[in-house]
Every structure is written in C-alpha cells, then in structure tokens.
C-alpha positions as CSV (number, residue, x, y, z in Angstrom):
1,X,0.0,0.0,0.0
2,X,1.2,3.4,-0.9
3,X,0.2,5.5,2.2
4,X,0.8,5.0,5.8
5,X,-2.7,6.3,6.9
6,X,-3.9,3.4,4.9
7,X,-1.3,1.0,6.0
8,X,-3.5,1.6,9.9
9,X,-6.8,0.1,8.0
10,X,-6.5,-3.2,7.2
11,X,-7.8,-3.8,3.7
12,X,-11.6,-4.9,2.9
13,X,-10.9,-8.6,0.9
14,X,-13.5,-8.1,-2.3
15,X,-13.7,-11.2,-4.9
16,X,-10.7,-11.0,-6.8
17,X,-9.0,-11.6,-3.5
18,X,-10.7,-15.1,-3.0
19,X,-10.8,-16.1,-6.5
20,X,-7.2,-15.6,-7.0
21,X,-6.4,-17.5,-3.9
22,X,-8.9,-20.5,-5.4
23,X,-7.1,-20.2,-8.8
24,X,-3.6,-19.9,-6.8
25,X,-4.2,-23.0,-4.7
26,X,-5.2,-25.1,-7.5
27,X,-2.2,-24.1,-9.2
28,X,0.4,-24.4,-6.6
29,X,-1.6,-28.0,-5.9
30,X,-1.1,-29.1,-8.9
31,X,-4.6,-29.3,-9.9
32,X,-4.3,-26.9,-12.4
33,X,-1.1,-28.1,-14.7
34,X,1.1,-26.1,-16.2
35,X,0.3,-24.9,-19.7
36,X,-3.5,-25.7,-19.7
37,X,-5.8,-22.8,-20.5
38,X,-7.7,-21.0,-18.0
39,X,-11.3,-21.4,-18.2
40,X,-12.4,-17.8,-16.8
41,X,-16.3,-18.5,-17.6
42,X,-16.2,-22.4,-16.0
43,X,-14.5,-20.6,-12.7
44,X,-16.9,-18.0,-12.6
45,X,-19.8,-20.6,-12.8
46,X,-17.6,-22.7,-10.3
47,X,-17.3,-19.9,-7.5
48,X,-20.9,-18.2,-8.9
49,X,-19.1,-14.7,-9.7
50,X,-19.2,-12.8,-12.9
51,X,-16.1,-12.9,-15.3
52,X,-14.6,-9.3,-13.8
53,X,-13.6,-10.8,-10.6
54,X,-11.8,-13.7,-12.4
55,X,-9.7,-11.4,-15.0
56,X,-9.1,-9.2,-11.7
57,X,-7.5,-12.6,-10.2
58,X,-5.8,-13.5,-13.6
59,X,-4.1,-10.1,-13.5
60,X,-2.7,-10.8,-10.0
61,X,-1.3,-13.9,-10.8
62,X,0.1,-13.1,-13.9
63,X,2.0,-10.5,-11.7
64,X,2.6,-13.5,-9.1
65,X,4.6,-15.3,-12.1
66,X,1.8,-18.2,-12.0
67,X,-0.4,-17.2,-14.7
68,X,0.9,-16.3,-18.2
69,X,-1.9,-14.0,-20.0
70,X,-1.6,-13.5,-23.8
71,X,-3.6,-10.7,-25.9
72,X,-6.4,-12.1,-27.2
73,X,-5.1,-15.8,-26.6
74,X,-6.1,-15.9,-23.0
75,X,-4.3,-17.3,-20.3
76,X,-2.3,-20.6,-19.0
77,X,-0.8,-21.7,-16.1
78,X,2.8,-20.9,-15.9
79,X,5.5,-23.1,-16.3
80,X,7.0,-23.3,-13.0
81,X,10.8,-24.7,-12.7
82,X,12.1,-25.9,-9.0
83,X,14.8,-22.8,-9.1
84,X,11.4,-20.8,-9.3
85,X,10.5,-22.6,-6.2
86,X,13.9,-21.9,-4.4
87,X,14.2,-18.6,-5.4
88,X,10.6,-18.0,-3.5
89,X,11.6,-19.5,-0.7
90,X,15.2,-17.8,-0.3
91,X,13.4,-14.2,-0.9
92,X,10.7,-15.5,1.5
93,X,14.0,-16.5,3.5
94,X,15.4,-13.1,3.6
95,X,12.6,-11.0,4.3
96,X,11.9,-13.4,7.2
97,X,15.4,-13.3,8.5
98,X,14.6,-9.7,8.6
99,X,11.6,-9.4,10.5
100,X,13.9,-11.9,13.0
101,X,16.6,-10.1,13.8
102,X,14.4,-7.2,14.5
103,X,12.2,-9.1,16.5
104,X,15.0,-10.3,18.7
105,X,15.6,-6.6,19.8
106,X,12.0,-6.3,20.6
107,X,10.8,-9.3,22.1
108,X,10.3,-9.4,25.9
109,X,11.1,-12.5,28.3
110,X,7.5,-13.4,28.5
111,X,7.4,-13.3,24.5
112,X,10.7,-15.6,24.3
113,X,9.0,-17.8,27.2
114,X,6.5,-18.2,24.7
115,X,8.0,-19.1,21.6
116,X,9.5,-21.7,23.5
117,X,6.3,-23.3,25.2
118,X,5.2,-23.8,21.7
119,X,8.7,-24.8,20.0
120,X,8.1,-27.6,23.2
121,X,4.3,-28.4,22.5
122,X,5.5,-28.4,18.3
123,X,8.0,-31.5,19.1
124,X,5.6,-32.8,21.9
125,X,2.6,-33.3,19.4
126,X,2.2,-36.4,16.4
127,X,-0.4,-34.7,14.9
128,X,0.8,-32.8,11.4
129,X,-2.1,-30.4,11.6
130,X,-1.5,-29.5,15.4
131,X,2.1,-29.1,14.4
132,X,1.2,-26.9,11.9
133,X,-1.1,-24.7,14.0
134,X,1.9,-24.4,16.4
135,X,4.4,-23.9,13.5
136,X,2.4,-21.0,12.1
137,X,2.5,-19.7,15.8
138,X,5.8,-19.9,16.3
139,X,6.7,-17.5,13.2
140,X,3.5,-15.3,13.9
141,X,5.0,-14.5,17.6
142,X,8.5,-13.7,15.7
143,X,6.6,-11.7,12.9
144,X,4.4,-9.7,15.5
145,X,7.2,-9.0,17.8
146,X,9.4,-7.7,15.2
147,X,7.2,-4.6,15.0
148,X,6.8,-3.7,11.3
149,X,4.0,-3.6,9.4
150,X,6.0,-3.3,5.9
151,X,8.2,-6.6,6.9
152,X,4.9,-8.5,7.6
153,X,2.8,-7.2,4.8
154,X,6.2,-8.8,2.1
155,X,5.6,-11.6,4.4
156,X,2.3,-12.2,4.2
157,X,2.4,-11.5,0.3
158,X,5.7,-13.7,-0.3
159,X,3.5,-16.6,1.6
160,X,0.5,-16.5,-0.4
161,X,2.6,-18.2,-3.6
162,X,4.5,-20.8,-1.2
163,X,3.5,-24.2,-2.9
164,X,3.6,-26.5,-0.2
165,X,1.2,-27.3,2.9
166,X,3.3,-28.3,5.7
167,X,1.3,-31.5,6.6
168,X,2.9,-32.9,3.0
169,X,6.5,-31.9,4.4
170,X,8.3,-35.7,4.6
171,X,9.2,-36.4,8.0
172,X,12.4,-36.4,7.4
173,X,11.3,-32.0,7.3
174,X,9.9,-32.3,10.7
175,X,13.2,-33.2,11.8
176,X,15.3,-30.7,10.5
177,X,12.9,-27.9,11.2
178,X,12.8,-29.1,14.8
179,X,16.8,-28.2,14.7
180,X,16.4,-25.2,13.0
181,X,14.0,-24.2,15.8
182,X,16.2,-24.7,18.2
183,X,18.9,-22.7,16.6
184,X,16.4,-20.0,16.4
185,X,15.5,-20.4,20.5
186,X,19.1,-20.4,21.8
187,X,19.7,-17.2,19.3
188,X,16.5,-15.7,21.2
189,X,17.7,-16.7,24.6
190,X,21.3,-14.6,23.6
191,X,19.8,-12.0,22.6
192,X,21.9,-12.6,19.1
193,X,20.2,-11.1,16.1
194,X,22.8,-11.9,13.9
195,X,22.3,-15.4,14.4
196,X,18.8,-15.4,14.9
197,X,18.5,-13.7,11.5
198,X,21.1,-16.7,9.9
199,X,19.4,-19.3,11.4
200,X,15.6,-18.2,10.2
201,X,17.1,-17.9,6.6
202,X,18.3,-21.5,6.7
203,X,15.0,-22.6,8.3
204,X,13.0,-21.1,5.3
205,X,16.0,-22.3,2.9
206,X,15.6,-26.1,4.0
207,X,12.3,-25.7,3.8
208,X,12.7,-25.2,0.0
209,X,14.7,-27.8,-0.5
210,X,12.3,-30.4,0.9
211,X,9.1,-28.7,-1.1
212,X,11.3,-29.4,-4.3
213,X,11.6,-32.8,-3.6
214,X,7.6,-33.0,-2.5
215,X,6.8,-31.2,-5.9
216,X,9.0,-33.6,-7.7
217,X,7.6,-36.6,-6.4
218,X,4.3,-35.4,-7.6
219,X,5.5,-34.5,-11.2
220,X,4.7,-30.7,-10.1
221,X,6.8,-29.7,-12.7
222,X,6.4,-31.8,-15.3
223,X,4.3,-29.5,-18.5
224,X,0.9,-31.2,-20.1
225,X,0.9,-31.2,-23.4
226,X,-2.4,-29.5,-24.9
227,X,-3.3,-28.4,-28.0
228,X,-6.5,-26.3,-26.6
C-alpha cells in the first residue's frame, strides 16, 4: 500500500482476492497443470461470480509469475521450474530473516518464554495439523514482535505463492525444522540477532529444498501437453 494512513486500515478482501487465492491453490496443488488454458467463464460458474472478478485474479497472478496471460489468446498456467521454487523461498527466506533479527531486539522475556512453550508443544505433538497450528505460531509470535508492518505485509504477500502445505513436508522436514527451531530459540535466549537472522534464513531455505523434492515426487513440474 502506498500510504501509511492506509497501511492503519486493514484492507476490505472483495472477490478478486478469494478467486485468486482458489485459482492460486489449485495451481500451486497441482490441480491446475502447467500450460493448460484458463477457463475464466467455468471458474466463474464454479465460484458463482461474474467474469470481472476472475480477469481481476488473472491479472494478479500473472503479476505472481503463476499465470501467463496473452492478448487475445487468453491465459495458462505458468510453467513453474524448482529454481522458481527456491528462489521464493530464499526471498521468503530473507525477508523473514529480517523481521527476526528485528524481532530479537524487541521481544520481551515473557514473549521468548512463549516461543518456546510452543517450539516444546511443536516437538511434543504427532499430529501434522497440530504441528502446523503451532508452527504457524511460532513464526506469527516472531513476525508480531518484530514490529513492522511493511516486513509483515512482504511476508504475508511472499506466503501466499509458497506451494507446499506443511502437513505434505516428509518427515524427514519435521526433523530438520525441529533443529532449525532450536537454533532460532538459543539465538532468542542470547539475545543474538545476527544469528537469529542466519538461522531463520536456513530454516525457510531447508524448507525449499524439501518442497522441491515433494513437488518432484508429484510431477509438479512436469508441462501437459495441450493443443487447446
């Protein structure tokens, strides 16, 4: 958003917001494959909106690097190639490294006490969607404590266009992050921003590397052929 007074009012979602995050998810699940035609008049009967909405969303994601829109020859889903994916990730990686280090000069002791009762109740649990409740905690706390609305609103835009739901992460991922979370505790508990901010950017970096290999599996990237 351009202006801080409207930065202070959060932003009315309208129907271009929720069909692009329908068209988005389908495409980041693979439902939609890459280089198939968008049907803008079957999604608008699907989600029971008129066309403008849908060439609103189409726009957006054509912006997002999903969609690929052509003058009068419509639109496709964009070919996506796992560097795409891991360059996401490492500027999702940065940014959140960011709002880290900041948030370690902010946070409180009762804030820190609290990122680590959930880091405790996230390797306590079994249960992938509990895990990811607390996982989306844990980095919410960090976000909200580093105090900045710009950092969180690249955040929360660099998010939307992650491809993978964390309870599809192999477990060999729930490992790793585990480690990576304590990294990111005992930088906390020192009060070390520098590290803290190192060890969130290899967090979200591992985190790539195991989506690509998800994606993979699931012949994400693999084009259809279609003559439509």
């Amino acid at each position: 958003m351009a202006k801080d007074a409207v930065d202070r009012v959060p932003r009315r979602r309208n129907l271009a917001d929720d069909v692009a995050d329908h068209i988005r998810e389908a495409i980041l699940t693979g439902r939609m494959r890459p280089g198939t035609r968008v049907d803008q008049d079957a999604i608008a009967e699907e989600l029971g909106v008129s066309r403008l909405p849908v060439r609103e969303a189409l726009i957006a994601l054509d912006q997002e690097g999903l969609i690929a829109t052509i003058p009068r020859r419509g639109s496709r889903v964009q070919q996506l190639s796992p560097d795409d994916i891991i360059d996401h990730y490492e500027l999702f990686g940065q940014v959140a490294g960011l709002a880290t280090a900041r948030a370690v000069t902010r946070i409180d002791d009762a804030g820190i006490a609290r990122l680590a009762e959930l880091h405790a109740q996230m390797e306590a649990t079994p249960d992938k969607a509990e895990r990811q409740r607390l996982n989306f905690e844990f980095h919410r706390t960090i976000n909200t404590a580093a105090g900045s609305k710009r950092i969180n609103s690249m955040l929360r835009l660099l998010s939307k266009s992650l491809p993978m739901p964390y309870v599809d992460f192999p477990d060999e991922w729930l490992h790793d992050a585990s480690e990576q979370h304590d990294e990111i505790m005992a930088a906390f508990t020192k009060r070390d921003s520098a590290s803290a901010q190192r060890a969130m950017q290899n967090h979200i970096s591992s985190s790539g590397r195991h989506a690509i290999d998800v994606l993979t599996a699931m012949g994400f990237f693999e084009a259809v052929d279609t003559d439509d």
